[in-house]
Structures are given as structure tokens and as C-alpha cells.
N, C-alpha and C positions, 0 to 999 in steps of 0.2 A: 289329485286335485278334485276338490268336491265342487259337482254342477250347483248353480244353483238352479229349484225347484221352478216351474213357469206355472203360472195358474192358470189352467185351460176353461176352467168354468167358468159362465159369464154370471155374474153377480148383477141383480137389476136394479138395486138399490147400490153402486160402488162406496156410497159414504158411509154406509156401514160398518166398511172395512176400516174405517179411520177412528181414531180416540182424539177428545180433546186433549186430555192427559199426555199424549204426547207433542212433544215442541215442536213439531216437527209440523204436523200435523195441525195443530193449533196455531201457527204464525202460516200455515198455508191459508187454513179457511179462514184469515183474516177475524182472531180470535173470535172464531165462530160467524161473525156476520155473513160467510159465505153459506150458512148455509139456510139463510132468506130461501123460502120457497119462490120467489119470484124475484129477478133481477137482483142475483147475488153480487151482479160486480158493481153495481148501483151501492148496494149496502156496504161492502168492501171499500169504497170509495168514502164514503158516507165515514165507514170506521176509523176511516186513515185521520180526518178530522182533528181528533184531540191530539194525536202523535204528531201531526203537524206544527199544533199550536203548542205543543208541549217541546219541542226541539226547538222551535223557534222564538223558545223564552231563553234558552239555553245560548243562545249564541252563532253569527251566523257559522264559525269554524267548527264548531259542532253537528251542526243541520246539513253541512256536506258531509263530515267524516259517517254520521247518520242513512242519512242516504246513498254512497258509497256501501255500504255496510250492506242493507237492506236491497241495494240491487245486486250486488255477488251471491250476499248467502240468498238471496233467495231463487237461484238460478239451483242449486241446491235442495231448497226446503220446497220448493213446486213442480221436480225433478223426484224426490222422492214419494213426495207425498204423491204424486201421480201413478208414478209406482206400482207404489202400496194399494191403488185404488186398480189399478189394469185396464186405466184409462188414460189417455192423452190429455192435457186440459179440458179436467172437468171443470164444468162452471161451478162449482163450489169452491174452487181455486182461485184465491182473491188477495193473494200475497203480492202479484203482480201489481193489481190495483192499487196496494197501499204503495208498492215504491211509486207508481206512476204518479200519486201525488203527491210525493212528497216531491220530486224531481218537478214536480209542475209548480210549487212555490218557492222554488231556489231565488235567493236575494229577492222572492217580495215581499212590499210590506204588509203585511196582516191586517186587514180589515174585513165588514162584513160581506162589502162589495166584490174585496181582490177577492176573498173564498169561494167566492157566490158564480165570478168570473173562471175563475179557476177549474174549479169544480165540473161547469157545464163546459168550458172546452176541455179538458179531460173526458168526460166522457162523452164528447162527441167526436174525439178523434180515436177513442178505445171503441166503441160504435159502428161507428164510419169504415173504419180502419183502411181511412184514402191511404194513396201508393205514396211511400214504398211500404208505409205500415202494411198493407194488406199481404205484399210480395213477403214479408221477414214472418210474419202468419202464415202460411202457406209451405213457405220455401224452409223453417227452421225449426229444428223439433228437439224433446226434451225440455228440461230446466229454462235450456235458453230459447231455446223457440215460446216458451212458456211467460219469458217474463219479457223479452225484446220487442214485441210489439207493443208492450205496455211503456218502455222504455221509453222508443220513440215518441208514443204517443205524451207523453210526460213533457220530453224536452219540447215539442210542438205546442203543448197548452202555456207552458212558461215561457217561449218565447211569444205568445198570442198574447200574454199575461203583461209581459212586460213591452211589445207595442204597444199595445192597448192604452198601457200607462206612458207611455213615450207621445204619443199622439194627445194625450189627456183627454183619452175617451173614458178613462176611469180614474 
């Protein structure tokens, strides 16, 4: 049975060790936008944008089987890519982000407003990371520790999203 190899070196830069070229890698750092020198998961967020509005021209059976998709495999692709870097959720790690919002526009309607809405409570509870987000941060680790507090946070902005709009505060 062949061990696999553990990298004992600490690398100071870990995203080095990463290639856009690969998919793996490239749907982690949130086709690149994680690697924003400053508030990667901001720009992560930020990237999810068009994917949002691009699923959501598509149909809403679409925009869940989408998101579905992008929460599994990426419990997976932020699990490896993590990896591969010999870090834990490195903040260049922004695949989480993009599912967080795409779960944070489930059934709403797309305006400048709802995005606008959206967006800032997503990342004020990817942020914040109030309990139990903070507990599932803490307490869960790998791929899914990786993307589960983003999860949460996702389902919390879209139901903030959609009070919001229930109260006709937006």
C-alpha cells in the first residue's frame, strides 16, 4: 500500500502551490477573485454576481439543481484545494462564498435592490459568523467545515432576503 507523501515544509506563500489551470483550484479561488490581496471573500462574493444572475435567467429548477451542485462539489474542490495548499481555509478560498450566494438568492426576484440586500447580509453573517455559524466554524473541519458555515450563512441572508420582502421593507 503506497503512503501518501505529507509536506512537512511550510510554504509562506501556500497559493503558490495552486494553478489556475487547474479546475479544481480555479472554481476554489473563486475563478481567481480569491486571490484579491485584500478581502478575498468580499471579491468572491462579488464574483458569484454574474453566476447568480446567469442561473437565474435559466429557470428557478435550474438555480436549485445549480446550487445543489455547487454546495456538494464544493465541499470537495475547497477540501482539496486546501490540501494541496497545507492549509486549512485559506482566505483565498472563495468557493464557499460563491455557493453562499447563490443559496442566499433562492426564489428571489432579481433586482438592484434584492442584490444589494443580499449581498450585504451575506457577508455580514459570513463576517459576523453569529452562533451557530461560528459553532459549525470552529467545531467542523475539511471541505465541509470549509463550506458549512458559508452554507448557513447563505440560508440566513435569504431568509433575511426574503422577510425583508415579506414585510415590504424591500
Amino acid at each position: 500500500m503506497k503512503e501518501k507523501a505529507i509536506n512537512t515544509s511550510v510554504e509562506p506563500n501556500p497559493v503558490r502551490l495552486l494553478s489556475l489551470k487547474n479546475p479544481a483550484h480555479f472554481l476554489a479561488l473563486g475563478f481567481g477573485s480569491g486571490l484579491a490581496p485584500k478581502a478575498p471573500g468580499t471579491f468572491g462574493s462579488i464574483a458569484a454576481i454574474p453566476l447568480v444572475l446567469l442561473a437565474a435567467l435559466s429557470g428557478n429548477l435550474f438555480y436549485l439543481l445549480l446550487t445543489f451542485v455547487a454546495c456538494v462539489a464544493g465541499i470537495w474542490i475547497c477540501g482539496k484545494t486546501a490540501e494541496d495548499m497545507g492549509v486549512h481555509d485559506h482566505s483565498a478560498i472563495v468557493w464557499d462564498e460563491v455557493a453562499g450566494m447563490l443559496l442566499t438568492f433562492i426564489l428571489v426576484p432579481l433586482s438592484p435592490v434584492t442584490l444589494l440586500v443580499g449581498f450585504v447580509l451575506f457577508r455580514l453573517f459570513d463576517i459576523l459568523k453569529p452562533w451557530p455559524i461560528s459553532y459549525l466554524d470552529k467545531h467542523v473541519h475539511g471541505g465541509l467545515g470549509i463550506m458549512l458555515d458559508d452554507i448557513l450563512a447563505g440560508i440566513l441572508a435569504c431568509a433575511g432576503v426574503h422577510a425583508l420582502m415579506t414585510f415590504g421593507v424591500i
